[in-house]
C-alpha positions in Angstrom: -99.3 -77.1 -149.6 -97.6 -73.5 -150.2 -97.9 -72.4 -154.1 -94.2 -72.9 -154.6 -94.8 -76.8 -154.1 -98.0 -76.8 -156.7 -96.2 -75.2 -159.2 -93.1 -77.8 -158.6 -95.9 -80.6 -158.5 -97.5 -79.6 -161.5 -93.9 -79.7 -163.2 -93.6 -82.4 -164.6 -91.8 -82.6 -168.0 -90.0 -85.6 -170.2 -86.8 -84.8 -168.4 -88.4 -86.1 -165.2 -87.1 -88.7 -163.7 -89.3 -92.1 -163.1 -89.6 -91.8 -159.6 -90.8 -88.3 -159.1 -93.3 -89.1 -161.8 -94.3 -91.9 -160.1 -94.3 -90.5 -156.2 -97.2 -87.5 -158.0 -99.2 -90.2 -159.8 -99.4 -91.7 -155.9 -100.4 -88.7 -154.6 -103.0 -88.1 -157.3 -104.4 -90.9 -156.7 -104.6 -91.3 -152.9 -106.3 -87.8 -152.8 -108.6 -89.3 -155.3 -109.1 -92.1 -152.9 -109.9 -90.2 -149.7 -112.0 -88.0 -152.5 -113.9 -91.2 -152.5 -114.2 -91.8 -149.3 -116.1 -88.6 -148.2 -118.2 -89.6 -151.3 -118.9 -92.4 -149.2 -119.3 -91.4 -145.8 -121.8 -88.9 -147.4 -124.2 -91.6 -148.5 -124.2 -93.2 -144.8 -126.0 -90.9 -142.3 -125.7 -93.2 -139.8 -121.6 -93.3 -140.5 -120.0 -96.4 -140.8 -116.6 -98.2 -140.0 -113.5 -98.6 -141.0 -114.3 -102.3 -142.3 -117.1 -101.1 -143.7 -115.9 -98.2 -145.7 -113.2 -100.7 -146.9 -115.4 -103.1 -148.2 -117.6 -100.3 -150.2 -114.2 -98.8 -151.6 -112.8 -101.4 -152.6 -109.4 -100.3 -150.9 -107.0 -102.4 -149.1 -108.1 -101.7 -145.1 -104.6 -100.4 -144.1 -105.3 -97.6 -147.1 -108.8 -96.8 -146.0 -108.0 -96.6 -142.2 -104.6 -94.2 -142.9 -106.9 -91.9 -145.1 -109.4 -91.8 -142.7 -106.9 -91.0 -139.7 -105.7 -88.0 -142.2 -109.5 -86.6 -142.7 -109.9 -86.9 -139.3 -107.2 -84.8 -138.5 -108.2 -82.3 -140.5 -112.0 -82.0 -139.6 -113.2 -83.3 -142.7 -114.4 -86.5 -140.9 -115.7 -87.3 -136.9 -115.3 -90.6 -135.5 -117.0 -91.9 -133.1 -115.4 -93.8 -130.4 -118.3 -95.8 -128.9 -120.0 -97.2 -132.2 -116.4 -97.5 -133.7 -117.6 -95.5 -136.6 -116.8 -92.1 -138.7 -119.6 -89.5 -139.8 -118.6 -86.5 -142.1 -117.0 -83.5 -139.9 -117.9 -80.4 -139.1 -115.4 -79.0 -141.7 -117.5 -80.1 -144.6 -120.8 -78.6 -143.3 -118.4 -75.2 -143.4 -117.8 -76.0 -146.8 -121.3 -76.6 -147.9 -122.5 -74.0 -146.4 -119.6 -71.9 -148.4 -120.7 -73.2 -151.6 -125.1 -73.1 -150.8 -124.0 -68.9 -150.0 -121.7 -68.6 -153.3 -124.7 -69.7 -155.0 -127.3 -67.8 -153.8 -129.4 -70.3 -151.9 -129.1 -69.3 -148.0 -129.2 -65.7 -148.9 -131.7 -65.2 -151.6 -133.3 -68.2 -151.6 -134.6 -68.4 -147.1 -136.3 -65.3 -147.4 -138.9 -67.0 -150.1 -139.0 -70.2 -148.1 -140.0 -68.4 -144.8 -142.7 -66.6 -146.8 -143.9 -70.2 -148.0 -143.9 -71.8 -144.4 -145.9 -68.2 -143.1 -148.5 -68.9 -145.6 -148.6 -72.8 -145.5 -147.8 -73.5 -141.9 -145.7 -76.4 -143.1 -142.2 -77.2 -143.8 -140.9 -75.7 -147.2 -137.7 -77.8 -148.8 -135.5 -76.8 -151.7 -133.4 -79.2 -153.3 -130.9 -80.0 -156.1 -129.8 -83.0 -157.8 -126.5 -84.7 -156.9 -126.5 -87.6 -159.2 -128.7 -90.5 -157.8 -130.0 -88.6 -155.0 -131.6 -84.8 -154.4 -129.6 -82.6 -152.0 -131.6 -80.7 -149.5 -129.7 -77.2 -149.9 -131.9 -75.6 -147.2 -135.3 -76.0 -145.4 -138.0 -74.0 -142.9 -139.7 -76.1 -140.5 -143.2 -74.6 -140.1 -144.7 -73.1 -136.7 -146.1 -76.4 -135.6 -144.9 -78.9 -133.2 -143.4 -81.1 -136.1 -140.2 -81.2 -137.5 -139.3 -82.6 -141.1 -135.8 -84.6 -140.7 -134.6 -83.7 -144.7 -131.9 -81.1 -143.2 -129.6 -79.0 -145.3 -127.0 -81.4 -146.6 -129.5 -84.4 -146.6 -128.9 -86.9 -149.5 -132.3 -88.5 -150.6 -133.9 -90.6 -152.5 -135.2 -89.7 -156.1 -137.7 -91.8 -156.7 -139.4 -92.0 -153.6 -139.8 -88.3 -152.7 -141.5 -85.5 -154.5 -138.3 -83.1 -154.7 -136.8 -86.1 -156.2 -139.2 -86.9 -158.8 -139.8 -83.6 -160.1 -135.7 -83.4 -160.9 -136.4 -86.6 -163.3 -139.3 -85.3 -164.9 -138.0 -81.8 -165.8 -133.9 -83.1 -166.0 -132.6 -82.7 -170.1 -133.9 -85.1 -172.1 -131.5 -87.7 -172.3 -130.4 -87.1 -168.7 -134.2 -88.1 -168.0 -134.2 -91.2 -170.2 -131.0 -92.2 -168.4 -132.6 -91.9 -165.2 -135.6 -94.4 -165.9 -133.7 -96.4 -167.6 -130.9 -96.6 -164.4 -132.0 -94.8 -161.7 -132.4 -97.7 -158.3 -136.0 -98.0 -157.0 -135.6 -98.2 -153.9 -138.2 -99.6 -151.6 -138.2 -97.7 -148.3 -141.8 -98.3 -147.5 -144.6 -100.4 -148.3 -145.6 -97.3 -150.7 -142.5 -96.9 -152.7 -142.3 -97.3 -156.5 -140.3 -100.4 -156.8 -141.5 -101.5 -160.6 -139.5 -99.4 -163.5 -142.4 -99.2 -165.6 -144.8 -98.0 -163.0 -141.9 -95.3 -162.3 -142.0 -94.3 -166.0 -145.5 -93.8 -165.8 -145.1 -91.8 -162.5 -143.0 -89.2 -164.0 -145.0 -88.7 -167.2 -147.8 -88.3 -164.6 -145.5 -85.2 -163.0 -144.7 -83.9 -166.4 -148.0 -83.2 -167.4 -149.6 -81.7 -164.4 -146.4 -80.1 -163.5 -145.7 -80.8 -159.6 -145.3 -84.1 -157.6 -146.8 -85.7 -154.8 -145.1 -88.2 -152.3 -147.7 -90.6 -150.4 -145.4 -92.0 -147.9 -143.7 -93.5 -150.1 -140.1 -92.2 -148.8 -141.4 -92.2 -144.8 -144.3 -93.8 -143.3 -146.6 -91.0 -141.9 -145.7 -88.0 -144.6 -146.6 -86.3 -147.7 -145.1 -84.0 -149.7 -146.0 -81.7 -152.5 -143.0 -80.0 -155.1 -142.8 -78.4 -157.9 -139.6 -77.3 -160.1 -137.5 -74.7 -160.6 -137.1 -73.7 -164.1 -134.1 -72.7 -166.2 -134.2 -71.0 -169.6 -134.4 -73.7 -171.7 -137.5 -75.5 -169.6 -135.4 -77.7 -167.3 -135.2 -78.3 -163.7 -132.2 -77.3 -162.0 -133.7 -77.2 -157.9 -137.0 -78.2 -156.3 -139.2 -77.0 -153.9 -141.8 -78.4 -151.9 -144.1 -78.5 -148.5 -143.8 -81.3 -146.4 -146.7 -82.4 -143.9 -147.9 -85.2 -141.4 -150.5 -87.3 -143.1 -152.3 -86.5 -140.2 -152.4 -82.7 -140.6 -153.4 -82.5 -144.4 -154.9 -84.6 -146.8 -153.9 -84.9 -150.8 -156.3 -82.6 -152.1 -155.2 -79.7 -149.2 -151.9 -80.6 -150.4 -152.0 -79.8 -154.0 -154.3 -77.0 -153.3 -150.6 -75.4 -152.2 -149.1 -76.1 -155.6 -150.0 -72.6 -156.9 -148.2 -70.9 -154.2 -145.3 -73.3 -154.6 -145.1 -72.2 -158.6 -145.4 -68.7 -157.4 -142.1 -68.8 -155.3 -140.2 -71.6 -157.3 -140.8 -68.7 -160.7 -139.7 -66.3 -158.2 -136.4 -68.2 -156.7 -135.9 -68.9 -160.6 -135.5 -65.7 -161.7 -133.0 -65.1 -158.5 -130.8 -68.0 -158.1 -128.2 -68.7 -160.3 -129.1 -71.4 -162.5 -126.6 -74.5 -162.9 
């Protein structure tokens, strides 16, 4: 869209006549609508189909598969031909990785986390919250033959992972509050806190000693260790944490890494720009 039509779009006075009011009302809202359904396709990392999609919009199928045809087109989703489904493109990975640099996070921010990783020999992880889920913004595997699958761009779980759980603890107030009272347990293994007031208690538990631990409770065969990263005012506005094998370190190994952790999250603090 060149500037001339914005500014003709955004024109839009009392002397306009019904129909042109109505045709950018339409396209308002279908760009809201394919908006949505990147929203979507975000929260299924397997992808999903057009039916699918449709059903979890709540948009007529002939809608959701023209808007998907038009995001294809534009890189901004992949589809797959085979499984019949559609993945976020590689257009939004250039996007993210746009915004994580604006911010700070892949240039100030990797340099910490590889220092982490040298000292740890494990995977190092910062995140940020986006809504119901953490964002994994970006990640070091460590030396060993073992990789951690939370890449950059990952959307996870907040209550079963320790990134996630330390963004509830140290959120504002009432944003915390809001999250126990709403936030969906999910149960993604055998391990995972499912009952609201067992969650509660979890999070006081991580307020007071000031890091979190996840027992496999997001993945069978892990543990994790984080701790926050503080703004001004005492809240959390990113995570950071070392992720292991069960089979490579045990709980009390793991939080012996905690004060290294607060070391770099103070340092990454006073660097990144804080949201």
């Amino acid at each position: 869209m060149s500037v001339n039509q914005a500014t003709a779009d955004n024109d839009v006075t009392a002397d306009t006549p019904p129909e042109a009011k109505a045709a950018k009302a339409d396209r308002t809202d279908m760009v809201g609508k394919a908006l949505g359904l990147l929203v979507l396709l975000g929260d299924e990392p397997r992808g999903a189909s057009a039916a699918e999609i449709s059903r979890r919009a709540e948009l007529p199928f002939s809608t959701t598969y023209r808007l998907l045809g038009s995001l294809t087109r534009d890189g901004f989703v992949d589809y797959e031909p085979d499984g019949r489904r559609y993945h976020l493109g590689l257009r939004i990975f250039q996007l993210g990785q746009r915004v994580s640099n604006h911010h700070g996070f892949a240039g100030t921010a990797m340099p910490v986390l590889r220092r982490v990783t040298e000292q740890t020999g494990e995977a190092t992880i910062l995140s940020v919250r986006d809504g119901h889920h953490h964002l994994t913004v970006n990640k070091v595997d460590g030396p060993q033959m073992f990789r951690v699958t939370s890449d950059p761009g990952h959307l996870g779980s907040l209550s079963t992972t320790a990134v996630g759980k330390v963004l509830v603890a140290f959120a504002e107030d009432a944003d915390r509050e809001r999250l126990l009272e709403d936030l969906p347990l999910e149960q993604l293994t055998e391990k995972s806190i499912t009952e609201r007031d067992a969650f509660r208690a979890e999070i006081d538990k991580v307020r007071r000693q000031g890091y979190a631990v996840m027992d496999e409770e997001n993945e069978m065969g892990m543990r994790a260790v984080a701790v926050p990263l503080l703004n001004s005012q005492g809240h959390a506005f990113a995570s950071l944490a070392t992720a292991v094998p069960v089979f490579r370190m045990g709980l009390e190994e793991l939080a012996a890494c905690v004060p290294l952790l607060q070391e770099a999250a103070a340092e990454l603090a006073a660097r990144l720009p804080q949201r």
